[in-house]
C-alpha positions as CSV (number, residue, x, y, z in Angstrom):
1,X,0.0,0.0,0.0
2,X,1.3,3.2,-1.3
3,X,1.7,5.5,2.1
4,X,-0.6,8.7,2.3
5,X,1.2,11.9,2.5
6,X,1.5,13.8,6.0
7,X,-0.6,16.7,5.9
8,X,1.3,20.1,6.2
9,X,0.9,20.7,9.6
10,X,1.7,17.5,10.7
11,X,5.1,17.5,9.4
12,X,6.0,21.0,10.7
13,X,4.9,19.9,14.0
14,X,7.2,16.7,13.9
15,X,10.2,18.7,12.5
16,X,9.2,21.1,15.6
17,X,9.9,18.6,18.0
18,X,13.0,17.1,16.0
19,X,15.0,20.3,15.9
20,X,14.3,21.4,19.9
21,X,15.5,17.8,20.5
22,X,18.3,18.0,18.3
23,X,19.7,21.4,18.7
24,X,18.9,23.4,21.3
25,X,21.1,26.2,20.2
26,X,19.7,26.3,16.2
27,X,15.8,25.8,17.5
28,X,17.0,28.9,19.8
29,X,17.9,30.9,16.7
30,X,15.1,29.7,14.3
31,X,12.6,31.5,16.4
32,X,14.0,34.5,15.3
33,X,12.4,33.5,11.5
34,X,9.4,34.6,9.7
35,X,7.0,32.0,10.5
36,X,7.3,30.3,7.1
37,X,11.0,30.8,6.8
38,X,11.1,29.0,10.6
39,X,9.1,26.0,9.3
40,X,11.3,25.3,6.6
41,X,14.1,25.6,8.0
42,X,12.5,22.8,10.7
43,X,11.5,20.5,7.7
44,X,15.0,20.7,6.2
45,X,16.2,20.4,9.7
46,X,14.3,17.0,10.6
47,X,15.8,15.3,7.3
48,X,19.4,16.3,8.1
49,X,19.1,14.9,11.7
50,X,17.2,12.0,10.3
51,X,20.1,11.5,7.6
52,X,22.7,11.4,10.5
53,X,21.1,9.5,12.9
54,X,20.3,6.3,10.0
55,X,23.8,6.3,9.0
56,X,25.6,6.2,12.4
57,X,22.5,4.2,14.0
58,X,21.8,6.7,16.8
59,X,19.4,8.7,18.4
60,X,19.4,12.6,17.9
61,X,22.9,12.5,17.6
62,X,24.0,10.5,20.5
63,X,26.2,7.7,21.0
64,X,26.7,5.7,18.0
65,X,25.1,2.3,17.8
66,X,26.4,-0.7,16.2
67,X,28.4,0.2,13.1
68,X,27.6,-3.2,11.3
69,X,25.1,-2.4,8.5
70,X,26.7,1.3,7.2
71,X,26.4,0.6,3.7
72,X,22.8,-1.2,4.0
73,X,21.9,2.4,5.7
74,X,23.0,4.7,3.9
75,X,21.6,3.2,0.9
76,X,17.8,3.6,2.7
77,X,19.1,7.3,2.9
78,X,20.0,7.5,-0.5
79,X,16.5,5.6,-1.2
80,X,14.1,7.8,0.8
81,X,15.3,10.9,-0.2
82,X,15.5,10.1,-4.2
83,X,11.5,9.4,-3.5
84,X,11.2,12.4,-1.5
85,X,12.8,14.6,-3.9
86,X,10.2,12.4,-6.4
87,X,7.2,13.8,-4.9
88,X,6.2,10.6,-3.4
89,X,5.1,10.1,0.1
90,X,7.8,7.7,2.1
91,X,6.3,6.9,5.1
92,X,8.5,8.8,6.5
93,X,7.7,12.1,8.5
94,X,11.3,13.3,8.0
95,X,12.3,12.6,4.4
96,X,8.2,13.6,3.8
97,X,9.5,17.1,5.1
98,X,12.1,17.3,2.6
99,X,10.0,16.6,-0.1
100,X,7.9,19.5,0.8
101,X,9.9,22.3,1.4
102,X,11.8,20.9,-1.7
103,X,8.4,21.4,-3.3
104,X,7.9,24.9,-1.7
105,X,11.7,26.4,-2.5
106,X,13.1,24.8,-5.5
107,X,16.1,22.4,-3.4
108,X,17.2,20.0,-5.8
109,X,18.2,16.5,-5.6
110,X,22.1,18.0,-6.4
111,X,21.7,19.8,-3.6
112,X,20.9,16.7,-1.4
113,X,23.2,14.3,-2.7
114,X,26.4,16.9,-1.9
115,X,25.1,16.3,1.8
116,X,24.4,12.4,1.6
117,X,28.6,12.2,0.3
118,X,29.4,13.3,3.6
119,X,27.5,10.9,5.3
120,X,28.6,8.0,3.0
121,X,32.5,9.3,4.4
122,X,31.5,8.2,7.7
123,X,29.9,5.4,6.5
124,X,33.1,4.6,5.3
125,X,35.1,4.9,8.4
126,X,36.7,8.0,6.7
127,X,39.7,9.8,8.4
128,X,41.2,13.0,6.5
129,X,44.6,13.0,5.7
130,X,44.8,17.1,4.7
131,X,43.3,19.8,5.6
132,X,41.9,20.1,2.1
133,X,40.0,16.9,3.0
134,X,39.1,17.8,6.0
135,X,37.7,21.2,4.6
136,X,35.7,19.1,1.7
137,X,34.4,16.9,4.6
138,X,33.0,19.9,6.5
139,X,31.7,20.6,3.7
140,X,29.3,18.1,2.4
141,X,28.0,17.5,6.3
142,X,27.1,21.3,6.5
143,X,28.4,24.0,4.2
144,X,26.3,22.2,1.5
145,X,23.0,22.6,4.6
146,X,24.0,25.7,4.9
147,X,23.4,26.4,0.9
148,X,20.4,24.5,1.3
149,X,19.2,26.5,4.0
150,X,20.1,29.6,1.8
151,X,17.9,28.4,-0.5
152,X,15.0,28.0,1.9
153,X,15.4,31.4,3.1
154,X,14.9,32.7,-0.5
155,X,18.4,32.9,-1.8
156,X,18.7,32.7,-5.7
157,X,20.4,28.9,-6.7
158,X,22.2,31.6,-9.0
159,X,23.8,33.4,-6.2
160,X,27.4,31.8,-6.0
161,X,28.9,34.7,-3.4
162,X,25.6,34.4,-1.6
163,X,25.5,31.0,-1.5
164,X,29.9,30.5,-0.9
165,X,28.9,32.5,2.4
166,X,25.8,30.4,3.8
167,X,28.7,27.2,3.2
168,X,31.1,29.2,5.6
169,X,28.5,29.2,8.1
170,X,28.1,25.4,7.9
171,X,31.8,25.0,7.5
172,X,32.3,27.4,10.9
173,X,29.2,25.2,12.6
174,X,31.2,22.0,11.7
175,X,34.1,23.2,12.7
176,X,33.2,24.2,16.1
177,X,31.6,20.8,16.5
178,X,34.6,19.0,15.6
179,X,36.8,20.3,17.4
180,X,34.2,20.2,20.7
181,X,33.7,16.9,20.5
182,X,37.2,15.4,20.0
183,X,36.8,13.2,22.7
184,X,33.5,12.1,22.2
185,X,34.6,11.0,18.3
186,X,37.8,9.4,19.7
187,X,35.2,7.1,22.2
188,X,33.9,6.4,19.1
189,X,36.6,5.5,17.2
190,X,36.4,8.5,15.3
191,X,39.4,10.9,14.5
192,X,38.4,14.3,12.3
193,X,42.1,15.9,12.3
194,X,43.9,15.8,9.7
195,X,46.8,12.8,9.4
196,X,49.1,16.1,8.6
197,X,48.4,17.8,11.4
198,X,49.1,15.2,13.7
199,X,52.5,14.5,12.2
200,X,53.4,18.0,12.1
201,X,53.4,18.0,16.0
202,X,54.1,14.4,16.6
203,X,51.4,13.3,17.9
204,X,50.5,9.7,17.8
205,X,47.0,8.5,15.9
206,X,44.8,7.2,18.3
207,X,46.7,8.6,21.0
208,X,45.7,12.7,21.1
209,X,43.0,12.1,24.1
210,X,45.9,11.0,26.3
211,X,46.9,13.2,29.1
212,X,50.5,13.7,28.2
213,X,49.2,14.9,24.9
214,X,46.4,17.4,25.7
215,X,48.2,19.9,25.5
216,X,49.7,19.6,22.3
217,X,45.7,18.5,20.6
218,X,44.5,22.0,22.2
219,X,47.2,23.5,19.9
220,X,45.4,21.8,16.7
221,X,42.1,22.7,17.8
222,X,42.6,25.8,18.9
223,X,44.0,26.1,14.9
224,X,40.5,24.4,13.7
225,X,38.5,27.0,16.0
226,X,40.6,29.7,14.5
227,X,39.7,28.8,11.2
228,X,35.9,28.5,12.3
229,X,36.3,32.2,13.0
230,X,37.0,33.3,9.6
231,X,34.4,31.3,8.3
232,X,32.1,32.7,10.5
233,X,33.2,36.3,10.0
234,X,32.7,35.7,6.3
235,X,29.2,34.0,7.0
236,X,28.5,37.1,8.3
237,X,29.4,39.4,5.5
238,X,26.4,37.1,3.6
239,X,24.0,37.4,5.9
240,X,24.3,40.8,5.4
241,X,22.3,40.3,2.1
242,X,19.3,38.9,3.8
243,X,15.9,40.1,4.5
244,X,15.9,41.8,8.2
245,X,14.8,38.6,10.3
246,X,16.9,36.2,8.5
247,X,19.8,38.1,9.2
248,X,18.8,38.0,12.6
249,X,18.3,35.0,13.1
250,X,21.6,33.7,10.8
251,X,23.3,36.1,13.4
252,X,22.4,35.0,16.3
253,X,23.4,31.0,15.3
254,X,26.5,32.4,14.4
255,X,27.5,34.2,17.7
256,X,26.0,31.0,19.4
257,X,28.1,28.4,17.5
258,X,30.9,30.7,17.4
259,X,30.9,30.7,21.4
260,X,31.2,27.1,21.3
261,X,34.6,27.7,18.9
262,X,35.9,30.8,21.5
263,X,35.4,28.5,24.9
264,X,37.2,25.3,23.2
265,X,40.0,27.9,22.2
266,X,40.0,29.4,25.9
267,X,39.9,26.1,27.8
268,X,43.3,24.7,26.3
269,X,44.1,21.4,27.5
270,X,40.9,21.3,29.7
271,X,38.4,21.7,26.6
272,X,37.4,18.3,27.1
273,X,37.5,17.2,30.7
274,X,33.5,18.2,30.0
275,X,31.5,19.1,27.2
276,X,31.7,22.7,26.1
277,X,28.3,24.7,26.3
278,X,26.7,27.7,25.9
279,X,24.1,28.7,28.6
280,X,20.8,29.4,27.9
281,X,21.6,33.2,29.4
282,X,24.6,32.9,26.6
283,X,22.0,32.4,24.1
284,X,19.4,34.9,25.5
285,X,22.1,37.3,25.6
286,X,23.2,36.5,21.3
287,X,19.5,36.9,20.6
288,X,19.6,40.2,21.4
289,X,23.2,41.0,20.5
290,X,22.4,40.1,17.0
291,X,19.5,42.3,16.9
292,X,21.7,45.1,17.4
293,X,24.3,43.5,14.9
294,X,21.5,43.0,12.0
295,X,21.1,46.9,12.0
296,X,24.8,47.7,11.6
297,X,27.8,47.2,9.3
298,X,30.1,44.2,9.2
299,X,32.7,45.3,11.4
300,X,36.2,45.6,9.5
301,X,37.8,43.5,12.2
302,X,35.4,40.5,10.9
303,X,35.5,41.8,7.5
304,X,39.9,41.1,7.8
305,X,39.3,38.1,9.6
306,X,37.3,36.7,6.8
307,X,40.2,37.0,4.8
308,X,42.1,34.5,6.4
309,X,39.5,31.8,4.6
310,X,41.7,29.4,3.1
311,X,38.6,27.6,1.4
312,X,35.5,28.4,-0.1
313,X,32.8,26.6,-1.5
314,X,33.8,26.5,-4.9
315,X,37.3,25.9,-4.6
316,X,36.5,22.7,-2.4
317,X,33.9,21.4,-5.2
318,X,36.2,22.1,-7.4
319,X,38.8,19.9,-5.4
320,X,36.2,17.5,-5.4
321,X,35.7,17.7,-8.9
322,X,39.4,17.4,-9.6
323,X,40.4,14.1,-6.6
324,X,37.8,12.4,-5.8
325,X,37.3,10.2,-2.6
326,X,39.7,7.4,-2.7
């Protein structure tokens, strides 16, 4: 039996309750949206965290399950969304959701497959060996979101600057994350610094979470949450381009996510005795800081820092283009 397709408001109020599960900090920001710019970005939300939690057989992004079965996954992925992307109903609330807002903003299946690559890396068991690969990883898991969610928002599919910015907000989200949750991913058997970098500083593979070499890993992540920062400070000059509440609300994720970037930076070698957070009161107090930051210039301090990019969107599709996986 052919499933029946969710109505509407069924599927905003599921992707509701993924993305406030999810991501406290991002549900935080979406508030800030339009109300049918926020439910978009929900339903394109709920088939990212859907995506990610299939592949690495968790729950809203927690502890990996059993491994066994990747490839079996990831093809369902690849499956649901190809039908979602189809106009058919799936049966499933989350890829249902893409199909919709795919329906409603013009995302194409393109668009979707450059984020499925990334999950098919850690499928894989990927490890990068550059920081080009690296970059290109960050990449497909969320500068190509953050084009998506450029999209959603109204950008033109035409707009390469436009659109080269909303990827350095992913690539600044993803970079935070990695280097946050170096510990967590090393539990997991999981290592997102580059082979290089390691062997620049001599430290061992699979040995950076031990104490004697703490402090040498905060030196490589304090490099990754430098790079974040330009990222972000270039995400910013694009958001400048948005209508008022979008840029609001892009703002405000980025001084969140970019918090989480500064604190790993600022704890050194004790980044990840605990998880790094940002408190509610933090949040509170970006919502409002980027209210006052949506009326003004980019400052030229950001506007320098973004300079210090040494990718862009383009330049690591064109990378791809030119070396593919192997």
């Amino acid at each position: 039996m052919t499933p029946a397709v969710p109505d509407r408001a069924a599927l905003v109020a599921a992707a509701r309750d993924t993305i406030r599960r999810g991501s406290k900090s991002f549900a935080a920001a979406s508030t800030l949206f339009d109300r049918v710019t926020r439910e978009r970005v929900w339903l394109l939300y709920a088939w990212c965290r859907a995506c990610d939690d299939i592949v690495d057989a968790q729950d809203m992004g927690g502890a990996l399950g059993d491994q066994s079965g990747a490839a079996e996954r990831l093809a369902l992925v690849r499956n649901l969304t190809a039908r979602a992307m189809a106009g058919e109903a799936t049966g499933n609330p989350a890829f249902d959701a893409l199909g919709l807002v795919a329906r409603e903003t013009g995302l194409t299946m393109a668009m979707a497959e450059a984020v499925i690559d990334g999950f098919a890396l850690d499928a894989a068991d990927w490890q990068p060996r550059t920081e080009a690969d690296l970059m290109r990883y960050c990449w497909h898991v969320a500068g190509a979101v953050g084009v998506m969610m450029a999209v959603v928002m109204g950008v033109s599919p035409d707009d390469d600057d436009t659109l080269d910015r909303a990827a350095d907000l992913g690539l600044a989200f993803q970079l935070a994350n990695i280097a946050r949750d170096l510990a967590e991913d090393d539990a997991a058997g999981r290592c997102y610094l580059p082979a290089e970098w390691l062997a620049e500083v001599d430290l061992p593979p699979g040995e950076q979470l031990k104490p004697q070499y703490r402090a040498t890993l905060a030196i490589l992540a304090q490099r990754m949450c430098a790079m974040a920062q330009a990222h972000e400070c270039s995400a910013r000059i694009g958001a400048g381009r948005l209508q008022p509440r979008q840029r609001w609300a892009i703002l405000a994720a980025a001084g969140i996510y970019g918090d989480i970037a500064r604190k790993v930076a600022a704890r050194g070698d004790r980044a990840w005795h605990s998880r790094t957070v940002v408190s509610g009161k933090a949040k509170l107090a970006w919502i409002f800081r980027a209210g006052w930051q949506a009326l003004r210039p980019v400052p030229p301090t950001c506007r320098e820092r973004a300079l210090a990019r040494r990718h862009s969107r383009q330049s690591l599709i064109a990378l791809a283009q030119a070396r593919p996986w192997g």
